[in-house]
C-alpha positions as CSV (number, residue, x, y, z in Angstrom):
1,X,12.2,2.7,-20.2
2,X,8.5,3.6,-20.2
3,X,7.8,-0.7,-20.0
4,X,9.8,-0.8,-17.1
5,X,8.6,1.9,-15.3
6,X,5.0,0.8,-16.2
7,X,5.9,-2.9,-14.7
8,X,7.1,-1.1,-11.7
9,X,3.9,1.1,-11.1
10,X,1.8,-2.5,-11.6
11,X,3.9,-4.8,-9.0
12,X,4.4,-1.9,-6.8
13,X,0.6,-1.3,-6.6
14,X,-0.3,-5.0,-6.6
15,X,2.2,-5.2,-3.4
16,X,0.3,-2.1,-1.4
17,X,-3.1,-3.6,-3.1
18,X,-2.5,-7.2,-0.9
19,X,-1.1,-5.5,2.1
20,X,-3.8,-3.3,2.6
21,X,-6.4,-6.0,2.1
22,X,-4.5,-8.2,4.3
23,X,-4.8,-5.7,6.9
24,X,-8.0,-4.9,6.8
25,X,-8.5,-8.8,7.4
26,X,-6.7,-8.2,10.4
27,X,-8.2,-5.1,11.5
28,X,-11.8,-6.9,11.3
29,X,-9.8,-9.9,13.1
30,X,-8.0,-8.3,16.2
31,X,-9.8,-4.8,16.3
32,X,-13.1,-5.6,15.3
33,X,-15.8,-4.2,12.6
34,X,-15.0,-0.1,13.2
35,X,-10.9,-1.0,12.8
36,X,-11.9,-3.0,9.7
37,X,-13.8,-0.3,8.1
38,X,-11.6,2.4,9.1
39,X,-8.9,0.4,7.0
40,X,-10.7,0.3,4.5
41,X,-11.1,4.4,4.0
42,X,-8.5,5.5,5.8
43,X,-5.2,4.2,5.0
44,X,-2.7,4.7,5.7
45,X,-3.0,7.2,8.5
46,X,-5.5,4.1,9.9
47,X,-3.4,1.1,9.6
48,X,-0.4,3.0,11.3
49,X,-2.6,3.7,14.5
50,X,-3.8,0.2,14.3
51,X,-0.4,-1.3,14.3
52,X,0.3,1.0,17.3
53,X,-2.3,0.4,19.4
54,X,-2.8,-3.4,18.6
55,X,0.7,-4.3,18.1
56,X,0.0,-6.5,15.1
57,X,-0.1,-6.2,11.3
58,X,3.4,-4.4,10.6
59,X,4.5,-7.0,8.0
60,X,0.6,-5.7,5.9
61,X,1.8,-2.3,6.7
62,X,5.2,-2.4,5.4
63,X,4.2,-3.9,2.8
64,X,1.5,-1.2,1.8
65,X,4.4,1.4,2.2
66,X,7.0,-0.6,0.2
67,X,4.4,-1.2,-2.8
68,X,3.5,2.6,-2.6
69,X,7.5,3.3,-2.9
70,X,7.8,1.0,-5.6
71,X,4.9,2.4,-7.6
72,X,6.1,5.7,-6.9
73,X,9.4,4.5,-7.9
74,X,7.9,3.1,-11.5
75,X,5.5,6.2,-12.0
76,X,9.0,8.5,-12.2
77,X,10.4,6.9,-15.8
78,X,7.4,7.0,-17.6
79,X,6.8,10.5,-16.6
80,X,10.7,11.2,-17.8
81,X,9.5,9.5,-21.2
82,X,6.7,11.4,-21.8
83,X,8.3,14.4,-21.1
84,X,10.9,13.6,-23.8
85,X,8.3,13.4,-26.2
């Protein structure tokens, strides 16, 4: 159980790891060098006001929530196996 969930945790994070660079690409692109670097510390709280006010990047953002949920999602098993031990 502990392989799956740690397979899990590691797509799930590689998921949020592309969408978030992928939006900061976008937030340099459409918003400009303050959106872009505000991505990059500020996430998600950032990339959900960018999405608002720019009307773009909601496919990166799901994405970043999705892998977050999926992480999440593998983190819970392993956590249930170590606590067998």
């Amino acid at each position: 159980m502990e392989i799956i969930g740690l397979g899990a945790a590691g797509i799930g994070g590689l998921i949020a790891l592309i969408g978030w660079i992928w939006l900061i690409i976008i937030g340099f692109q459409n918003g400009g060098a303050l959106w872009g670097i505000l991505n990059i510390f500020f996430q998600p709280i950032t990339g959900i006001i960018f999405c608002v006010m720019h009307k773009t990047g909601w496919l990166q953002l799901a994405m970043m929530i999705v892998g977050y949920i999926i992480a999440v999602g593998g983190v819970i098993p392993m956590m249930m196996g170590n606590m067998n031990m």
